[in-house]
C-alpha positions as CSV (number, residue, x, y, z in Angstrom):
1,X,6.7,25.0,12.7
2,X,6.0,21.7,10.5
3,X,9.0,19.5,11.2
4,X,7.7,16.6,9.4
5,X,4.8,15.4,6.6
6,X,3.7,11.6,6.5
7,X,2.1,11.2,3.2
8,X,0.0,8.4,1.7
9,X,0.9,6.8,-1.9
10,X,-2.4,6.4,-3.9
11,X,-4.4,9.4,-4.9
12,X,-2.1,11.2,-2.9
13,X,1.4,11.2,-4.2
14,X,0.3,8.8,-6.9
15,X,-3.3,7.8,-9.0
16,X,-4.4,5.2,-11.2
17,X,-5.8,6.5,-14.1
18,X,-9.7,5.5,-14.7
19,X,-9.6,3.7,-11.5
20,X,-12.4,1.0,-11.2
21,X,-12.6,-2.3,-9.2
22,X,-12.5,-4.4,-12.5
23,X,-9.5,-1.9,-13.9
24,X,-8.2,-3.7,-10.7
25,X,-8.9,-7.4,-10.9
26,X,-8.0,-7.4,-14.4
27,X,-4.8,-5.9,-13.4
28,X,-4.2,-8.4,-10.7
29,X,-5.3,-11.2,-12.8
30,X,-2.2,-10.5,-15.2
31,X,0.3,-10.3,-12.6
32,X,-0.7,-13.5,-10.9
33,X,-0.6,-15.2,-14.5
34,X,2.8,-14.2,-14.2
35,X,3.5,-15.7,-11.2
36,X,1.4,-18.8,-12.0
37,X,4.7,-19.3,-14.7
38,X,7.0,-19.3,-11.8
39,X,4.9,-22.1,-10.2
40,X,5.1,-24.2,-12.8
41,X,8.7,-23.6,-13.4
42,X,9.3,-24.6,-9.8
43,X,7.1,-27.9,-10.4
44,X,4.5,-27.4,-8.0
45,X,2.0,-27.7,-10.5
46,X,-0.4,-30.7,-11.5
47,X,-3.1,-31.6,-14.3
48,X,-6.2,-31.7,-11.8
49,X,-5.5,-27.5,-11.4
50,X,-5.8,-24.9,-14.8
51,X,-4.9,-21.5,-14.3
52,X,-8.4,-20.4,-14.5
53,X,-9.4,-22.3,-11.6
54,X,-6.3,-21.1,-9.5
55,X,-6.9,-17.8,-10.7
56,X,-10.6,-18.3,-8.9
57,X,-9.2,-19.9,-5.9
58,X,-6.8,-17.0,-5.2
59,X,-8.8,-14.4,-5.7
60,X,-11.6,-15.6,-3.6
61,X,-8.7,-16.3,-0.2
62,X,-7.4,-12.8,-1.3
63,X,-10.6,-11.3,-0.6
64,X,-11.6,-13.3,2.5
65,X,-8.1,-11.7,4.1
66,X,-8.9,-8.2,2.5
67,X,-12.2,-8.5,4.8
68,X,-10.8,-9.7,7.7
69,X,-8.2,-6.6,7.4
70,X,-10.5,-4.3,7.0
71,X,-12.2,-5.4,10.3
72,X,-9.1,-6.4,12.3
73,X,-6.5,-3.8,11.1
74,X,-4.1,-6.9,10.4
75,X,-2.0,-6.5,7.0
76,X,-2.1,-10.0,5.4
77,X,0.7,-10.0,2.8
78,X,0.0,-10.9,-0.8
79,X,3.0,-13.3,-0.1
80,X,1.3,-15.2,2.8
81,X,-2.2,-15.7,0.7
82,X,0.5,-17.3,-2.1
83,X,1.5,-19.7,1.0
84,X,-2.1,-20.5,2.4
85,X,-3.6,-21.1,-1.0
86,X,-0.8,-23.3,-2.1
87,X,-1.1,-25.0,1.2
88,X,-4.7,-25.4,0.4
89,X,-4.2,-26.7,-2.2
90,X,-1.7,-29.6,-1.4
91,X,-4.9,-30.2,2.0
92,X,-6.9,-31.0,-1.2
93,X,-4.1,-33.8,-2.6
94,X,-4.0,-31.5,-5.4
95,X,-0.3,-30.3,-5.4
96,X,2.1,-32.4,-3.7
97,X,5.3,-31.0,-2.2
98,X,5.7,-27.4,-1.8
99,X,8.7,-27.9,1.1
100,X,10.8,-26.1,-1.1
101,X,9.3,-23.1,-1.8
102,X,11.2,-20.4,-0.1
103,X,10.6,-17.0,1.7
104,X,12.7,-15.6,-1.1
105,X,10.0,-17.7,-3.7
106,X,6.8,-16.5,-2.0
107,X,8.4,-12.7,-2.3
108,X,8.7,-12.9,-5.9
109,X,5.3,-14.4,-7.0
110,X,3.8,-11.7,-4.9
111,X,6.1,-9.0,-6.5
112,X,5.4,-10.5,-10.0
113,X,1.5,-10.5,-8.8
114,X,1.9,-6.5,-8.7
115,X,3.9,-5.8,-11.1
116,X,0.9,-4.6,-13.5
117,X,0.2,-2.7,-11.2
118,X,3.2,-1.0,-10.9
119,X,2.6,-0.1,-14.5
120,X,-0.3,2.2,-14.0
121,X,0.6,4.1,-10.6
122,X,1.8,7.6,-12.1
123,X,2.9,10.8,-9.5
124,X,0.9,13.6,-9.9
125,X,2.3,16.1,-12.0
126,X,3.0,18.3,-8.5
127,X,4.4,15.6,-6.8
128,X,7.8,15.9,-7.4
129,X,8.1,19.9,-7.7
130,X,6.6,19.4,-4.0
131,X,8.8,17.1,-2.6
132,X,12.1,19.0,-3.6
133,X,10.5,21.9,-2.0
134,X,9.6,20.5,1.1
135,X,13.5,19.1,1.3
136,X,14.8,22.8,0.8
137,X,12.4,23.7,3.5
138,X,14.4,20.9,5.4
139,X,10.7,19.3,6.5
140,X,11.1,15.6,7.1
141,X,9.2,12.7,4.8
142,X,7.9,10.3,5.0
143,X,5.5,7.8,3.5
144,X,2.6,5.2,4.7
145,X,0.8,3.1,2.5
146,X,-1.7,0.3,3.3
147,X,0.0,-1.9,0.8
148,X,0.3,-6.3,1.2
149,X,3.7,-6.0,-0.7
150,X,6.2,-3.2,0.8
151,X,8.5,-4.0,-2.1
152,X,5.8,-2.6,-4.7
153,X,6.0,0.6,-3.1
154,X,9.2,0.7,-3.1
155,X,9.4,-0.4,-6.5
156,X,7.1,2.8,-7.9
157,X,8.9,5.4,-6.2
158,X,12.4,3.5,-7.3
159,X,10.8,3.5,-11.3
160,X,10.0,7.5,-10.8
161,X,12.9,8.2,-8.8
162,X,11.2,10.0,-6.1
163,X,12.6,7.3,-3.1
164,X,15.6,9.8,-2.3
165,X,12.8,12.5,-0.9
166,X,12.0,10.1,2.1
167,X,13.5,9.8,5.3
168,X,11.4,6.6,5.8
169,X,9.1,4.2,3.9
170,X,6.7,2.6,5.7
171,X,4.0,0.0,4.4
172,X,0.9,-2.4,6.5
173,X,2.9,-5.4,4.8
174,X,6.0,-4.5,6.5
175,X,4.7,-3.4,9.6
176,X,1.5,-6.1,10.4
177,X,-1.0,-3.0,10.8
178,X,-3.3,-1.0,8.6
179,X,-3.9,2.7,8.9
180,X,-5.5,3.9,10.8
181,X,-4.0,2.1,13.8
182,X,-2.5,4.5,15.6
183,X,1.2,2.4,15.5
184,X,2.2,2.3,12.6
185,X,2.5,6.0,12.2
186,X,3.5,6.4,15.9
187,X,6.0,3.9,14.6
188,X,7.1,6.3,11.6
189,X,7.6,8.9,14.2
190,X,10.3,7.1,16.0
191,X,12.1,6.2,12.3
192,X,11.7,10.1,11.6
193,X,13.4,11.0,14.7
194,X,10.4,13.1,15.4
195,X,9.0,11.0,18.1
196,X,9.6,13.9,20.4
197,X,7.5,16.4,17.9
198,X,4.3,15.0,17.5
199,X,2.5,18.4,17.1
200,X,4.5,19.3,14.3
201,X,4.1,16.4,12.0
202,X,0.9,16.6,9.5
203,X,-0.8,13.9,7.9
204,X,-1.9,13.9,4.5
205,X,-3.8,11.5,2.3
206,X,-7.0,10.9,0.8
207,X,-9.2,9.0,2.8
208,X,-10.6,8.0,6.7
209,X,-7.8,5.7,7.2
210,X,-5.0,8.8,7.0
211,X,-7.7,11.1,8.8
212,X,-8.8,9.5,11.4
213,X,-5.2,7.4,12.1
214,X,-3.6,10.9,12.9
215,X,-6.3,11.9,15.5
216,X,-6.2,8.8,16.8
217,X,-2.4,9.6,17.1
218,X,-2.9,12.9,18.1
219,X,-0.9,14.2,15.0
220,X,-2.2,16.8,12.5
221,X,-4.3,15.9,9.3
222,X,-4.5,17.9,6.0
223,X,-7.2,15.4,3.9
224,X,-6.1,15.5,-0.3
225,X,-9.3,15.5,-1.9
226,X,-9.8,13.4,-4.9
227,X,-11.9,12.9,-7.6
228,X,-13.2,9.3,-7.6
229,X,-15.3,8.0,-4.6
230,X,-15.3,4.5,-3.7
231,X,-18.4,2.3,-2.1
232,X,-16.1,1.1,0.7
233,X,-14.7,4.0,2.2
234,X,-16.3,5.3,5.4
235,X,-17.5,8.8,6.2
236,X,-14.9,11.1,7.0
237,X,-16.3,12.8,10.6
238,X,-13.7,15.3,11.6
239,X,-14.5,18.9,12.3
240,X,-12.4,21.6,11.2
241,X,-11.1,19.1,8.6
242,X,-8.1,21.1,6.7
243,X,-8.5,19.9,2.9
244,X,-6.8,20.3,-0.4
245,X,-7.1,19.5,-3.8
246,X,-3.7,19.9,-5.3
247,X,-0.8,18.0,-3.6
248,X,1.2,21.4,-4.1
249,X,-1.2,23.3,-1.6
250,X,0.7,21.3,1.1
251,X,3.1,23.4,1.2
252,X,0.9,26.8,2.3
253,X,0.8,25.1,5.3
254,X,4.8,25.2,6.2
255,X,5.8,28.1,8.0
């Protein structure tokens, strides 16, 4: 029997229409113009930078930390590339004092930095239907997302009211570690309660991260198979792979 489902967020529970990687930047670009406001407003701010040229400068330290996640596993928070490019900045003796920026201050500009973003995530039209179901089947959920702002997440499923449904949230930004290191859904287990049940939890999502993360933690793995492909992702090697193409035909798989 199927005590518990871990799902992913994106192209899982959730998709961006059209995805693309310039639907992305573009996206991103608007929400850090939002938070370059807050910057200013906090006067850490000077003539020699434009936003343009900030724009560049954080997008280029945002991708050097994507990289080194990808290879290391280690979640760098959108919140911390604020800090080290701000810090980089005032290295340079082009910002001066930045002592009073907060934890609370570096939270919001990364929250305003996806907040157009939180705009275009939609749940699939079965998403909901599903997730009521699996509570009357009284099948534990939860969710893991390879996110750099846990409060995005939670903001999305908050906006669509589907945040009652899980028993835990779980995010890389909040925990330190990308999918698909084993720990972080190990660590979803424990939160579950179901730490004790590890052959009766399945994992679903869309790509190798979800797939090969819940081998590596000896969990079951149910792949969602979407539409787009991406020039990143890796091959997905598993035999026997159990797929589905309709969030909805999760549930032929609870007893």
């Amino acid at each position: 029997m199927v005590k518990g489902i871990i799902f992913d967020f994106g192209f899982t529970l959730f998709y961006f229409d059209n995805p693309s990687v310039q639907r992305y930047y573009e996206c991103f670009k608007k929400g850090l113009l939002k938070s370059i406001g807050i910057l200013k407003e906090k006067q850490v701010w000077s003539e020699e930078i434009s936003d343009e040229s900030f724009v560049k400068k954080f997008a280029k330290r945002r991708e050097h930390f994507f990289r080194k996640s990808i290879k290391t596993k280690t979640e760098f928070p959108t919140s911390l590339i604020f800090q080290s490019v701000l810090e980089s900045l005032r290295e340079d003796n082009i910002i001066n004092d930045i002592d009073h920026i907060d934890r609370n201050t570096y939270d919001k500009l990364a929250e305003l930095y996806h907040s157009c973003e939180e705009d275009e995530w939609e749940p699939f039209e079965n998403t909901r239907e599903t997730l009521e179901t699996l509570i009357e089947k009284k099948v534990k959920i939860a969710l893991i997302s390879n996110h750099p702002n846990h409060q995005t997440i939670k903001n999305m499923l908050k906006k669509h009211d589907l945040a009652k449904y899980f028993n835990y949230i779980m995010t890389s930004a909040k925990y330190g570690k990308r999918k698909p290191d084993p720990n972080i859904f190990l660590h979803t287990l424990e939160k579950m309660g179901l730490k004790d049940h590890a052959d009766s939890i399945i994992i679903c999502g869309d790509e190798y991260a979800d797939i090969i993360g819940a081998q590596r933690a000896n969990l079951q793995s149910i792949l969602l198979e979407r539409k787009y492909k991406f020039p990143f992702e890796k091959e997905i090697n598993v035999p026997n792979l159990r797929k589905i193409s309709n969030i909805s035909e999760i549930l032929d798989f609870i007893e």
